[in-house]
C-alpha positions in Angstrom: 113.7 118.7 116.7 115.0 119.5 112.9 112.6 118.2 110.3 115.1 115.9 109.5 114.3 114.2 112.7 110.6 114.0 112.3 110.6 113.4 108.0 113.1 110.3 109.2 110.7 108.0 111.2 107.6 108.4 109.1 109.9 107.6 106.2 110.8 104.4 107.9 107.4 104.0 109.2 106.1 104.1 105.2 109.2 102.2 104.0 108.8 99.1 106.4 105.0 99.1 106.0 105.0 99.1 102.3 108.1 96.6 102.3 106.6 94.0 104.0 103.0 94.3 102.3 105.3 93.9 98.8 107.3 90.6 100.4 104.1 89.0 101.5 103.1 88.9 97.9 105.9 88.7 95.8 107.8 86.0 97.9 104.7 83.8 98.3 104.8 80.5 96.7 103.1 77.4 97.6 104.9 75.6 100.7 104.3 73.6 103.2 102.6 75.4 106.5 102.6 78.4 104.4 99.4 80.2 103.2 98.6 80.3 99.2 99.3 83.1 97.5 95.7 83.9 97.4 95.6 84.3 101.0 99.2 86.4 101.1 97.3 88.9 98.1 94.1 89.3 100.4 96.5 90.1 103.5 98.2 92.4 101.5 95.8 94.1 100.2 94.1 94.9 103.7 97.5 96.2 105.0 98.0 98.5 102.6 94.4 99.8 103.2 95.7 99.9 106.8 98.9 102.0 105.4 96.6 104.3 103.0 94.1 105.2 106.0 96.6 105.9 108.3 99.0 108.1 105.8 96.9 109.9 103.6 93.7 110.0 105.8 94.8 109.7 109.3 92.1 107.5 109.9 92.8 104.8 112.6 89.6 103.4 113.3 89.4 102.2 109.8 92.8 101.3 109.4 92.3 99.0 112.3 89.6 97.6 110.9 91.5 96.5 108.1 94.0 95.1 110.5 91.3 93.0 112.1 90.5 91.9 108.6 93.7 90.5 107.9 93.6 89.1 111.2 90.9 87.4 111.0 92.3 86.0 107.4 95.6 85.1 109.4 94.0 83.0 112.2 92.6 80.5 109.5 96.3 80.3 107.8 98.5 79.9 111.2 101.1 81.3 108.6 104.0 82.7 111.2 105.2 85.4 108.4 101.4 86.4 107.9 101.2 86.9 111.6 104.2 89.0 111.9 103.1 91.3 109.2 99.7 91.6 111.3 101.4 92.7 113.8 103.3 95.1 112.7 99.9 96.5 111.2 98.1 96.8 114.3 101.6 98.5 116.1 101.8 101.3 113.3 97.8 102.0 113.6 98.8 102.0 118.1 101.9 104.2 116.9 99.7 106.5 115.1 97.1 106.6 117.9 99.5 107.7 119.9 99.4 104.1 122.3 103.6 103.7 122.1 103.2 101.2 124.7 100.5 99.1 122.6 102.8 99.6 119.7 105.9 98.3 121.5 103.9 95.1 122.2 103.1 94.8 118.7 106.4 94.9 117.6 107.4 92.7 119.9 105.3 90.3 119.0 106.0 90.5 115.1 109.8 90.2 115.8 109.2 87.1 117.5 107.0 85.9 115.1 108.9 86.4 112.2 111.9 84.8 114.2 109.8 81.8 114.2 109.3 81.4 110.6 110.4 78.4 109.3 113.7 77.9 107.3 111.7 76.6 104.3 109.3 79.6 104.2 109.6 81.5 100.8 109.9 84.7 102.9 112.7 83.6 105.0 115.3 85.3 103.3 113.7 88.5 103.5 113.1 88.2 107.7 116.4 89.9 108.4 115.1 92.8 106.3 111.8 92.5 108.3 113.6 91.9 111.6 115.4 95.5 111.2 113.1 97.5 110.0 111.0 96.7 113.2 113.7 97.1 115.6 113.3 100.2 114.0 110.2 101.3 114.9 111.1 99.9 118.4 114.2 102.1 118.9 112.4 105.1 117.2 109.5 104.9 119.8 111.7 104.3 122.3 110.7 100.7 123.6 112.3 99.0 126.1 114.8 96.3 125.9 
C-alpha cells in the first residue's frame, strides 16, 4: 500500500472526529429537544479527549472511557445529534482496537441517528457533512451495505 493510502484514512479519521466535536459546540443554541450548550461543550470536550488518547497516545481503554462519559451525559439529553457524535466516538476507539465489525455497527448507528435529527435542530445543516464523512469511515473499513 503507498503511504498515500494509509496517511489518507487516518486523515479522514482526524478530520471527521475533530469536525464533529467543533459542530457540536459551535452550532449549539438553545432549541427545543436539543441539549444546552452547556451539555454540547461537556460532550465535546470528552470526545476530543477520546480523539487525543487515541491519536497521540494510542490509548483506547481511556479513550473509551471518555466515550462512556459522554454517553452517560447523552442518555440524560436524548439529544439525536449528541447521540450520533457518541457513536461515532465509540466506532473510532473499535476502529482503532482493531474490532472493524464493532466499528461498522457504530457507524451505523450514528448515520441513522444523525438521519433522525430533527429539521429544527441547530446542527441540521451540518448533518450532510456528518452523514459523509461517516460513510467514510464505513467504506474505508470496508462495511457492508
Amino acid at each position: 500500500m503507498t503511504s498515500f493510502g494509509v496517511v489518507m484514512p487516518r486523515f479522514l479519521r482526524s478530520l471527521s472526529f475533530l469536525l464533529a466535536a467543533f459542530l457540536v459546540v459551535q452550532f449549539a443554541s438553545p432549541a427545543h429537544a436539543q441539549a444546552n450548550r452547556r451539555t454540547l461543550s461537556q460532550v465535546s470536550q470528552l470526545i476530543l479527549k477520546s480523539y487525543k488518547l487515541l491519536s497521540e497516545e494510542k490509548n483506547t481503554k481511556a479513550a473509551r472511557a471518555e466515550c462512556e462519559k459522554a454517553q452517560a451525559i447523552e442518555a440524560r439529553t436524548k439529544d439525536q445529534f449528541v447521540s450520533a457524535a457518541v457513536d461515532v466516538c465509540f466506532g473510532d476507539v473499535a476502529d482503532h482496537e482493531g474490532k472493524p465489525i464493532e466499528a461498522c455497527e457504530h457507524y451505523d448507528a450514528a448515520l441513522k441517528e444523525f438521519e433522525a435529527v430533527p429539521a429544527k435542530h441547530s446542527a441540521h445543516r451540518t448533518l450532510k457533512t456528518h452523514i459523509n464523512v461517516t460513510e467514510g469511515k464505513r467504506m474505508t473499513l470496508g462495511c457492508g451495505a
